[in-house]
N, C-alpha and C positions, 0 to 999 in steps of 0.2 A: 859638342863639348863646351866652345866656349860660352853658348846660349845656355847651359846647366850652371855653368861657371856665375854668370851674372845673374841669373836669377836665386842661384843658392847666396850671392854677395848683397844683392836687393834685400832677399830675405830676414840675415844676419844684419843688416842695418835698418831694418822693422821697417822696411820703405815694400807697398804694397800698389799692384793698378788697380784704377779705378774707370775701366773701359778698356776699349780697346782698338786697332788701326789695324784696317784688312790688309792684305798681302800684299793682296794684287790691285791696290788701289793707289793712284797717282794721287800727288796731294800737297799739299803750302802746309805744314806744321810750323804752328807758331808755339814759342814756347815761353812762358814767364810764368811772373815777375821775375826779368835777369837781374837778379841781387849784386848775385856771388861766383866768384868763380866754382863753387861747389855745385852752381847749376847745370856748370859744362860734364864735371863727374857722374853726376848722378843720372844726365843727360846720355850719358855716353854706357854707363852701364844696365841703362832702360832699355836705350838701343838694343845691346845686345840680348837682354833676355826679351825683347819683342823677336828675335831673330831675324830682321827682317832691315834690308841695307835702306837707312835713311842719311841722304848727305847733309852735308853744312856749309853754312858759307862761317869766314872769322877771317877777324885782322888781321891783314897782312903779316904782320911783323912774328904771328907765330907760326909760320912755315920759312921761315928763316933757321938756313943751318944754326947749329946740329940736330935738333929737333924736329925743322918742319917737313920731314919725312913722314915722323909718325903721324903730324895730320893727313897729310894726304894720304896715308894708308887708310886712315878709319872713314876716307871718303870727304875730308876736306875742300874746298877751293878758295884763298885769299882772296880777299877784296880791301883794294886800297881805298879808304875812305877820304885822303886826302885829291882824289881825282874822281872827277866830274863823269862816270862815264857810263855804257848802257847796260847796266846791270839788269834792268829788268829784259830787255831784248835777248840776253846772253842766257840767263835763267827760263826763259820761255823756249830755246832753242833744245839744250837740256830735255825738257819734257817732247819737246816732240822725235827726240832723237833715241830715248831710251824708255821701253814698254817701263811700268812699272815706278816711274820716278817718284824719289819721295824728297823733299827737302823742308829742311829745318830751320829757324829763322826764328832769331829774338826780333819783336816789333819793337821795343827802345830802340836798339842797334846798341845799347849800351849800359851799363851795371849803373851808373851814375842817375839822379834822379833830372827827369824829361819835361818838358813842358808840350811837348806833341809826341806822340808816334812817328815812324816813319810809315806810311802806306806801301813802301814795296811792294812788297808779302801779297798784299791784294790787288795790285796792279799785275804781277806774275800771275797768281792764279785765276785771275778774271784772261786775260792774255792766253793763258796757256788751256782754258779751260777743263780746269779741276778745282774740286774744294778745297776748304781750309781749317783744317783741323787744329783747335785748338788746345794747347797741352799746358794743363799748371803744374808745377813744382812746389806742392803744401808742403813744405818743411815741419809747421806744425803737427799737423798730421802724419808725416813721412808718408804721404800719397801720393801719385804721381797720377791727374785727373785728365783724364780724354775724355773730351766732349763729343758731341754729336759734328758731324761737318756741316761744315757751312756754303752754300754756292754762291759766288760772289752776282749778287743781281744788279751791282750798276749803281746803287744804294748806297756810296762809298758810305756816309756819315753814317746812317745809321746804321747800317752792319761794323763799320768800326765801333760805335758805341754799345752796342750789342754783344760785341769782345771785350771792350773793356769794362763790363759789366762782369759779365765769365770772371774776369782776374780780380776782379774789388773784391773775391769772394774766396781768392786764395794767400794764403798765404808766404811770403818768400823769406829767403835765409832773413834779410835783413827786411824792415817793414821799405814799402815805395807807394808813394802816392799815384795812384794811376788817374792822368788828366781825363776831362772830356775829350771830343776826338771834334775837331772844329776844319773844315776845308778853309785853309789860305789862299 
C-alpha cells in the first residue's frame, strides 16, 4: 500500500527512475548533489516506491524529541558530527549483522558548498565488502538516476573521482560545485 502510495506521489510530481537497486543486494548508496532539504523528501519517497528498507544516517539534532521518533521509524540513526568517533567501524558492523543491508549516505555530509568529500561512504563499503551505488537527484529532469555499482578496489582517488564525475552530470535543487577528490 504504501509503496503504491509513493510511486503514485513520484509519479504526480513527474519525478521518474532511471535504473534501478536489487533487493537482495547489500550496498553504500550515496546520494547527491545534497542541495536541499527536498533531497531528504524526495529521498524518502523513492525509498518507498523502491519498496525496499534502505537506512540513513543524519544529524543528530533531528532525532530529538518530538520528532525524532519518526526518523528512526523510517530507519534512521543520528550521528553526532561534533564527536570524533568510529562511525565507519559501527557502520561496517551493521552490514555484517543484518543479511540484506542497505544504507544511504550524502558524500558532502552537507547541503552547504564542500571543498572535499568525506570518504566514509567508501571506507565502509570497502570494509564491509559491498558496493556503492550511486544515486543523483536531477531536479532538472525530476529523475532520480541509479547507476551501475561500483566495488570499492583500493583506488580511493580515482573511484572517488570517478563519482564525482557521475554527479558533475546531475543536476541538484540548487546548482553545487562538485570539487576534485584529492587524498590529504
Amino acid at each position: 500500500m504504501f509503496n503504491r502510495l509513493c510511486r503514485g506521489l513520484l509519479a504526480a510530481l513527474g519525478w521518474q527512475f532511471d535504473g534501478h537497486i536489487h533487493a537482495n543486494q547489500s550496498c553504500v548508496i550515496i546520494v547527491g548533489p545534497h542541495t536541499s532539504n527536498w533531497d531528504f523528501v524526495i529521498g524518502i519517497i523513492a525509498r518507498g516506491a523502491l519498496n525496499t528498507k534502505i537506512h540513513f544516517l543524519g544529524k543528530h539534532q533531528l532525532f530529538i524529541a518530538p520528532w525524532g521518533w519518526i526518523f528512526k521509524a523510517m530507519g534512521g540513526s543520528p550521528v553526532d558530527r561534533r564527536k570524533h568517533n568510529n562511525l565507519v567501524d559501527a557502520a561496517v558492523q551493521l552490514f555484517k549483522q543484518q543479511p540484506h543491508y542497505k544504507l544511504a549516505l550524502a558524500p558532502e555530509g552537507t547541503r552547504s558548498p564542500v571543498k572535499r568529500w568525506k570518504s566514509g561512504f567508501y571506507h565502509i563499503a570497502a570494509q564491509a565488502g559491498v558496493d556503492i551505488i550511486p544515486v543523483g537527484l536531477d531536479f532538472k529532469d525530476k529523475r532520480i538516476v541509479i547507476a551501475n555499482p561500483m566495488t570499492p578496489s583500493g583506488d580511493i582517488e580515482g573511484q572517488m573521482n570517478q563519482l564525482m564525475d557521475f554527479y558533475r552530470g546531475i543536476n541538484g535543487r540548487h546548482k553545487k560545485l562538485i570539487p576534485e577528490y584529492r587524498q590529504s
